[in-house]
N, C-alpha and C positions, 0 to 999 in steps of 0.2 A: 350480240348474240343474246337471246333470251330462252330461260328453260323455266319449266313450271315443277314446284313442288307442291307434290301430295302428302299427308298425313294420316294417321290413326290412330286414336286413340286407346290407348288397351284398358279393361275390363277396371284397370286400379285408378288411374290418372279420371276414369269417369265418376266412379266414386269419390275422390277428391273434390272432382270438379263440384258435384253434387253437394258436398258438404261444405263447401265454402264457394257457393257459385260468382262471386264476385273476384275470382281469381283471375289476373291475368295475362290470359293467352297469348294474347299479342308481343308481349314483352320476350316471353319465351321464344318463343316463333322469330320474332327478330334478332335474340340473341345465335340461335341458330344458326342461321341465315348469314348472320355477319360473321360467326365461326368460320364458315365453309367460305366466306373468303367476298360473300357479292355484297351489295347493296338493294336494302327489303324497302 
């Protein structure tokens, strides 16, 4: 079975992102991801 997730970032998490744009995402997003139990 496969499902797709979406995201959004809100108004604060962009301004982060902006101020240290070398952040990353990816890392988040998989930790996530393997939270809720799938493999990213």
């Amino acid at each position: 079975m496969h499902f797709c997730m979406t995201g959004q970032y809100t108004p604060k998490s962009l301004n982060s992102i902006m101020e240290n744009p070398k952040t990353n995402r990816y890392e988040a997003a998989k930790n996530l991801i393997e939270a809720a139990g799938a493999d990213p």
